[in-house]
N, C-alpha and C positions, 0 to 999 in steps of 0.2 A: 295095148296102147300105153297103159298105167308106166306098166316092164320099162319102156321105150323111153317114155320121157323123165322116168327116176335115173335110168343109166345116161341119157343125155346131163342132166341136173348132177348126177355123181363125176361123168367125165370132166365137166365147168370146172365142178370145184378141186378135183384133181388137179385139172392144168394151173386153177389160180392157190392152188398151195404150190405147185412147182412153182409159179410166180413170184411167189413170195420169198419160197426157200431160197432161188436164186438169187433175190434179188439182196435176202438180209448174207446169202454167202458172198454178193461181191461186194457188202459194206464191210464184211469182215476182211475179206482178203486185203481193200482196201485200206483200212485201221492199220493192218499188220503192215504192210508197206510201208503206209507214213510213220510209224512206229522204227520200222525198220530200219528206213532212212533220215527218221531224228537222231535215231542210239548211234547210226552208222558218223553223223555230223557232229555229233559231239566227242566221239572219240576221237577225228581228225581234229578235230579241235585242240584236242587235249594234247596230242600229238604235235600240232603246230605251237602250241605255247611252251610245249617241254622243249621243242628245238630252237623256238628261238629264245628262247629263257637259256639253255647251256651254250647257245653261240655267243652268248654275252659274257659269260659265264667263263668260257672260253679263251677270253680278252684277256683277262686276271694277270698271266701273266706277261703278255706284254706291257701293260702299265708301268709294271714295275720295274724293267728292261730297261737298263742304262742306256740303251741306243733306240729307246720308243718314240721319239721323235722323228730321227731321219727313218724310221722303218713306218709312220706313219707317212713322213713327205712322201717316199719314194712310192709306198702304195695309195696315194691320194684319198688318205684317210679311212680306205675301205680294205678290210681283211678277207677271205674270207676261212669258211671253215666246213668239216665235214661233222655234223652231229649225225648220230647214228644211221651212216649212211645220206645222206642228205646235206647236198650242199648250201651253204646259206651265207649270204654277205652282211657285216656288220658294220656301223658308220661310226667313224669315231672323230669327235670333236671337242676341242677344248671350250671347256664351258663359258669362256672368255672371248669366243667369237660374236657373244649377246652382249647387249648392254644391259647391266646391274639396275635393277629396281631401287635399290637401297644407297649403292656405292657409285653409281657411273657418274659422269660428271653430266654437270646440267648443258652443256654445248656440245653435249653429242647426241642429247633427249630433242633439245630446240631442232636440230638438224633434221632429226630423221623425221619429226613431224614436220617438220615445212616440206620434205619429199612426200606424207604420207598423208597428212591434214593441212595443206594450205591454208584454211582459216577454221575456226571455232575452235582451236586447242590449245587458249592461253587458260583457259578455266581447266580446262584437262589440267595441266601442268601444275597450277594452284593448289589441286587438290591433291596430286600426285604426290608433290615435294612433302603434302604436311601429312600424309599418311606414313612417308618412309623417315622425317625428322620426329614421331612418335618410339618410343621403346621396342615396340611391337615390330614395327616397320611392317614390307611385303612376303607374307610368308608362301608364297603363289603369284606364278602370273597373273593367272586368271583374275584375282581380287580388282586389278583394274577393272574389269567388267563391271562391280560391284561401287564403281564411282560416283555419284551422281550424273553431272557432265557426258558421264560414256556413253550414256542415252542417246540416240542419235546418229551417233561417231561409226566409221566403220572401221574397227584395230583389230579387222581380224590380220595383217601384214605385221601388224604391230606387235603384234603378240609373238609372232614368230621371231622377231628381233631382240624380245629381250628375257631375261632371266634373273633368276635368285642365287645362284652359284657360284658368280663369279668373284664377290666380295671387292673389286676391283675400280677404281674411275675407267679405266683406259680398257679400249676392245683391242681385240688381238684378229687384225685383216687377214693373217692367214685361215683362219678357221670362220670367219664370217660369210654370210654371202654378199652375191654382186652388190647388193643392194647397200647393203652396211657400208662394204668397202667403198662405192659413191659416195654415201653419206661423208666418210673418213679423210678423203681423199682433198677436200679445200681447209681442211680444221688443222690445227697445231699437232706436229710429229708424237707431241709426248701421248697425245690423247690416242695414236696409234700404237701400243707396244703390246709384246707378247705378255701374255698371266704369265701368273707364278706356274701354270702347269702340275697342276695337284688335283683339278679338278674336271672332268671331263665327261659328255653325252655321248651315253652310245645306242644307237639305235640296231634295230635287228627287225625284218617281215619274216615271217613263214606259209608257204601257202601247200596244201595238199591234197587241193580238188578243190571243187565249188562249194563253195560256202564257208570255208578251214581258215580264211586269211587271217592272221594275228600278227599285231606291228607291238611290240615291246620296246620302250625306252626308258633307259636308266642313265641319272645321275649318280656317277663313283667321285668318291674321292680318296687321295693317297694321303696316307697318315704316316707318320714317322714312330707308330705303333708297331714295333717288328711282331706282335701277339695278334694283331688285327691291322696289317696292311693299307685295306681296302673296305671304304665305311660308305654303306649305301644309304644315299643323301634320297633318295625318290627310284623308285619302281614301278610303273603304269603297263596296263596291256590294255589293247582296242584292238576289236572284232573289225 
């Protein structure tokens, strides 16, 4: 009877070591999975920021292109390109389609905030002027955020409207959106003119499965430096 119930008591514990083994084998097989499928995600990664990092890359030499303009009109600022094997479109815009932080004129700033803040943005504005009539001036968009006043306020359109690149009062409507060009559109012709064209955003995504997406945007500028051409003003990548 003794036999009987030791071998029942040995079988138990048999089954709950197989229990066990199985169950720390499918924590392993598991681990190695998401292991597998992290390494797997970051080297698409990797992958997407190397192709859209040389479709920018890429650009180089149309900048420089005596006929970069009409070869931008005609293809509606969008190129595209084949980085190794992989096709990928790149946006290109003269940095002058934004209104200047530092340089742009105050009646194109008044404008776009009465489309985008109707009220509470003459304190905005107060602070804005005496930040860029400082030495320092804006060395970033974003620093508007860091206003006092901006508390509050929702610039996130705003933000998208203007820039540090363009050195310039006046926007240039071809390169702006709908939005700017409305703003533009009741205010004095001069405050409409093209930049000087030296300085320009180009943006590039890459995607290569789920989870790879990388948007890369760079501000270039052309220099009159035959040794150094093309002098990178800003370089960002987001996941």
């Amino acid at each position: 009877m003794s036999s009987h119930k030791d071998a029942g008591i040995a079988m138990l514990l048999t089954l709950f070591a197989l229990a066990v083994i199985s169950t720390l084998a499918l924590i392993i097989i598991k681990k190695g999975h998401n292991a597998f499928e992290q390494n797997r995600m970051i080297i698409k990664r990797a992958q997407s920021l190397a192709i859209a990092d040389g479709a920018i890359k890429a650009t180089y030499p149309l900048l420089l292109d005596e006929n970069r303009d009409h070869i931008l009109k005609v293809n509606g600022g969008r190129l595209r390109h084949s980085i190794g094997g992989t096709n990928i479109f790149v946006e290109i815009y003269d940095a002058c389609g934004k209104w200047d932080l530092n340089s742009g004129h105050i009646d194109i700033l008044n404008a776009l905030l009465l489309k985008l803040l109707p009220t509470g943005s003459k304190t905005f504005v107060r602070e804005l002027l005496k930040v860029r009539e400082t030495n320092a001036g804006f060395k970033h968009i974003n620093q508007v955020l860091a206003l006092p006043s901006s508390k509050g306020l929702d610039l996130s359109q705003f933000i998208k409207e203007i820039t540090v690149y363009c050195r310039r009062p006046q926007v240039d409507p071809t390169s702006s959106s709908d939005l700017m060009r409305k703003v533009l559109h009741p205010l004095p012709s001069f405050l409409s003119r093209p930049g000087p064209g030296n300085t320009f955003e180009i943006k590039a995504t890459s995607r290569l499965g789920p989870g790879s997406r990388i948007s890369v945007k760079a501000f270039l500028n052309i220099t009159n430096d035959p040794m150094n051409p093309i002098e990178t003003l800003s370089w960002q990548s987001n996941y």
